[in-house]
C-alpha positions as CSV (number, residue, x, y, z in Angstrom):
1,X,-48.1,-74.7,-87.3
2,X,-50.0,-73.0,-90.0
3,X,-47.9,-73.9,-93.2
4,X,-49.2,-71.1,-94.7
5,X,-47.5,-68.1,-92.8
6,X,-44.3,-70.1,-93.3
7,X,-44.6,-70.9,-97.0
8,X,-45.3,-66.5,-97.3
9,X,-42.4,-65.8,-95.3
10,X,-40.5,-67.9,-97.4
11,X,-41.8,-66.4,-100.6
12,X,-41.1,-63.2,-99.5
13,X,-37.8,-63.4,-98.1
14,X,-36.7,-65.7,-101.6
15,X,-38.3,-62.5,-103.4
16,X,-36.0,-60.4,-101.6
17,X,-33.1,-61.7,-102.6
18,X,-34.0,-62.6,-106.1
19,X,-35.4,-59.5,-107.3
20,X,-32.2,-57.4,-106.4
21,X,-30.1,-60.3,-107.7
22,X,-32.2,-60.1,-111.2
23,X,-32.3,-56.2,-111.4
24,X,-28.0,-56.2,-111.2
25,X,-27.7,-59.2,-113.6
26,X,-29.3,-56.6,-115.9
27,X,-25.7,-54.4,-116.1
28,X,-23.5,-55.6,-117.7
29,X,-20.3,-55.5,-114.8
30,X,-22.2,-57.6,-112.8
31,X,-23.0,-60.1,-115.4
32,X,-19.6,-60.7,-115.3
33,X,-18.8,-60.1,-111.3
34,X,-21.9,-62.5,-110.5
35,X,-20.6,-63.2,-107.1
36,X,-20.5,-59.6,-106.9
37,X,-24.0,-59.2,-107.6
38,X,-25.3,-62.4,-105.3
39,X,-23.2,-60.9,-102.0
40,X,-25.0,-56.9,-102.9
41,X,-28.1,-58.8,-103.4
42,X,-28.2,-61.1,-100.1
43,X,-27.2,-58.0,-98.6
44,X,-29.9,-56.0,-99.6
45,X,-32.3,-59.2,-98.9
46,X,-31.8,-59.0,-95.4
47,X,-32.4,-55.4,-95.2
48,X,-35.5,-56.1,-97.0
49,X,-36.5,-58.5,-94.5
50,X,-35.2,-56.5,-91.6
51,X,-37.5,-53.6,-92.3
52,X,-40.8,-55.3,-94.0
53,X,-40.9,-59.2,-93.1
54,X,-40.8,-58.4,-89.2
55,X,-44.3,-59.2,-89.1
56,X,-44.6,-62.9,-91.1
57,X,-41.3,-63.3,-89.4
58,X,-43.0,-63.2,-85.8
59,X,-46.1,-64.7,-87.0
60,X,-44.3,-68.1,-88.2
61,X,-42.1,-67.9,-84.7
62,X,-44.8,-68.0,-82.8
63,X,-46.6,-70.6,-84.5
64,X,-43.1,-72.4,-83.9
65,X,-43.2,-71.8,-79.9
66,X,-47.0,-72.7,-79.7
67,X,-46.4,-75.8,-81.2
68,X,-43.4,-76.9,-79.6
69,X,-44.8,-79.1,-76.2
70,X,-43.6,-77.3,-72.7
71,X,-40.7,-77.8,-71.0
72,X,-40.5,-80.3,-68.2
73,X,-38.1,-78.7,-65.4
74,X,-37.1,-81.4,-63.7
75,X,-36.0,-83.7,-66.2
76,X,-33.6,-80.7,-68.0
77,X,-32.0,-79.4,-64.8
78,X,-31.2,-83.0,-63.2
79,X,-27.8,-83.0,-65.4
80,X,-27.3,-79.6,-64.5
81,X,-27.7,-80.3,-61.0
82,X,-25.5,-83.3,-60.9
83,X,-22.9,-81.0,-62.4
84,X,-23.8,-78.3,-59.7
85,X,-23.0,-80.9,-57.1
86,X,-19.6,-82.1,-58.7
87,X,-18.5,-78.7,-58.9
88,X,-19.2,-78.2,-54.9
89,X,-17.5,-81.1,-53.6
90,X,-14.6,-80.0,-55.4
91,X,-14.5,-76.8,-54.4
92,X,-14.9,-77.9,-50.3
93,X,-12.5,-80.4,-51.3
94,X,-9.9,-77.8,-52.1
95,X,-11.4,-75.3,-49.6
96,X,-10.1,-78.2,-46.7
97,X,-6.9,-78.3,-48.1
98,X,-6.0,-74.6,-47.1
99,X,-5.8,-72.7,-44.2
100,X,-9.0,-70.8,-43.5
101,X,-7.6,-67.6,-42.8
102,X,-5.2,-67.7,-46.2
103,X,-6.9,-65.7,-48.9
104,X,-8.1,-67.0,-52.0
105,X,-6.5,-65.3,-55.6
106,X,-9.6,-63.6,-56.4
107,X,-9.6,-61.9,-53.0
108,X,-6.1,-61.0,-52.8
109,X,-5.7,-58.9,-56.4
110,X,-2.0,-58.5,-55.5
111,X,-0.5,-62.0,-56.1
112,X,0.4,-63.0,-59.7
């Protein structure tokens, strides 16, 4: 990852809260309603970087994603299908239980 784009992004977005923040602390209600002034600030920082940091923003993403080693298949879906497989002898094991021709509660919408 290019440190870089990140650092920018990180300028910018710090810059979009800070300026806001700086330009109320200049009246004199929200020198005393500071909190006041932070939340209007961070709210306006996120706008900010909504609108005009979408591109820095995807830039340091995908340096993120391209750095970040691939995904091995196998290995991730072995506890999922272990679970899988729990999950399916239960349900034959309650499915032996019944009658076959009884219906399930999800088929029949009329029982309680």
């Amino acid at each position: 990852m290019k440190a870089r784009s990140a650092l920018v992004y990180s300028v910018l977005r710090l810059l979009a809260f800070l300026v806001p923040f700086g330009i109320m602390m200049l009246f004199p209600i929200f020198q005393q309603l500071y909190w006041l002034a932070a939340i209007f600030a961070a709210l306006i920082g996120l706008s900010l970087s909504l609108l005009f940091l979408r591109r820095p923003l995807n830039e340091v993403t995908s340096q993120l994603g391209a750095g970040r080693p691939p995904r091995t298949g196998r290995a991730e879906r072995g506890a999922t299908d272990a679970d899988a497989d729990d999950e399916d002898a239960a349900a034959d094991a309650i499915a032996e239980d019944r009658p076959v021709d009884q219906p399930t509660n999800a088929q029949n919408k009329n029982t309680p």
